[in-house]
C-alpha positions, -999 to +999 in steps of 0.1 A: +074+254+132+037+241+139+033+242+100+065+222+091+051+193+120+014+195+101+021+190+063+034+153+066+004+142+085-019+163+060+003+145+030-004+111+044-042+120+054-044+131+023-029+104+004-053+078+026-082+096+019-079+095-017-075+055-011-102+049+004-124+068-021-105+052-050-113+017-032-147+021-021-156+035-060-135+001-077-155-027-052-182-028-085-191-063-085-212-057-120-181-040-131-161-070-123-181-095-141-181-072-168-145-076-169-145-112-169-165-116-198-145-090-218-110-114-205-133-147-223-139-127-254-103-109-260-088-145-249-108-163-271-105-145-306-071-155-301-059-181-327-040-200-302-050-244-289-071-243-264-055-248-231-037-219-240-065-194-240-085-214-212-047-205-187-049-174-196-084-171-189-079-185-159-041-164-147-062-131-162-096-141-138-078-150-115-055-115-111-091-089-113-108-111-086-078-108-064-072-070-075-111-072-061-106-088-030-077-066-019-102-031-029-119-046+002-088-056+023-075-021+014-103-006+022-102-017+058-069-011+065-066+026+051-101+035+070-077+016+104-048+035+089-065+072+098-066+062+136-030+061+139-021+090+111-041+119+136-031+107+167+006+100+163+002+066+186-004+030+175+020+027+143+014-008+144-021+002+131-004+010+097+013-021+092-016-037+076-023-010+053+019-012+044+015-053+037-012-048+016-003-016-007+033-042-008+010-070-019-014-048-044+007-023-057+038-038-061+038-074-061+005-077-083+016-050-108+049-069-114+028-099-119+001-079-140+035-070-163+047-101-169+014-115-181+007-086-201+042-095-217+032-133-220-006-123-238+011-096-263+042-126-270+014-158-275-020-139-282-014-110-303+020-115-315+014-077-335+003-058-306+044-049-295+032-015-296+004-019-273+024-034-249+049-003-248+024+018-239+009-007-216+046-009-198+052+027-196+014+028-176+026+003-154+062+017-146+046+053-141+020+035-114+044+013-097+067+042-092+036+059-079+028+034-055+061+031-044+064+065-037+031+061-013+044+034+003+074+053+014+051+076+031+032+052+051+066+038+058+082+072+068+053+075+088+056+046+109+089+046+114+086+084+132+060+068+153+086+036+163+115+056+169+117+085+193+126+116+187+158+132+200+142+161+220+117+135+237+150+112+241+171+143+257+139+155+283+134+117+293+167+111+300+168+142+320+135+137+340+148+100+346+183+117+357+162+144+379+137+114+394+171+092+402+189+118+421+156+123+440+155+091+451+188+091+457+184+121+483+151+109+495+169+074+504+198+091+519+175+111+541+155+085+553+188+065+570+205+096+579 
């Protein structure tokens, strides 16, 4: 029995701790301005006006230094997230961590697909194939990330709702403490 109550919590722990190292390894700010120089120069070979490339300069930029921003986010709310993973107590300590892997994992990867879709269709009309593989990526991590988010999900909702056996022995020490009283009150007018 002790083993069936300890892999979930070593799952989740598990899954967290993973996070945080994946986080703490992607906040590269060099890496990041490496990446938005490689968005100018991919954009810009494009043979598309102007405004074109400089939005989706801009919508590309714009999605890595929020992807950035949440690494940190993330990072902070996993590291909360451990608190509440060992002890059983506090699941409102993983409701941050649950908004933002909504936000970052979901959210911005459906985003992250539809631009892909609008760079292949208006910057490199030939690149069709490119983007297949590029949507089978994205499918297999949003289905990923899904997955962990039904964990930290799972996990909070055990915390939030009580179990039957701790339902059934409170309702009988309330019963027990009631008919106490209930004797000790009688006694005391008798």
């Amino acid at each position: 029995m002790p083993e069936e109550a300890t892999y979930p919590k070593i799952k989740i722990l598990f899954v967290n701790i993973i996070a945080i190292l994946y986080k703490a390894t992607a906040l590269n700010v060099s890496r990041l301005h490496l990446d938005m120089r490689e968005v100018k120069q991919l954009v810009h070979m494009s043979k598309q006006e102007i405004w074109m490339r400089q939005m989706f300069i801009f919508l590309i930029s714009g999605l890595l230094l929020i992807r950035f921003l949440l690494c940190f986010v993330g990072l902070v709310t996993n590291i909360v997230a451990i608190y509440p993973i060992l002890t059983n107590s506090q699941p409102e300590l993983l409701m941050p961590s649950i908004f933002v892997q909504l936000f970052d994992n979901v959210i911005l990867n459906i985003y992250e697909i539809v631009l892909g879709y609008a760079a292949v269709r208006f910057l490199q009309p030939e690149g069709l194939a490119v983007f297949a593989i590029f949507l089978t990526k994205m499918f297999i991590k949003t289905s990923c990330c899904i997955s962990v988010l039904n964990i930290y999900s799972d996990k909070h909702h055990q915390l939030t709702t009580p179990s039957l056996s701790s339902t059934e022995s409170s309702h009988e020490s309330l019963h027990r403490d009631s008919s106490q009283e209930f004797e000790l009150v009688h006694m005391l007018y008798r």
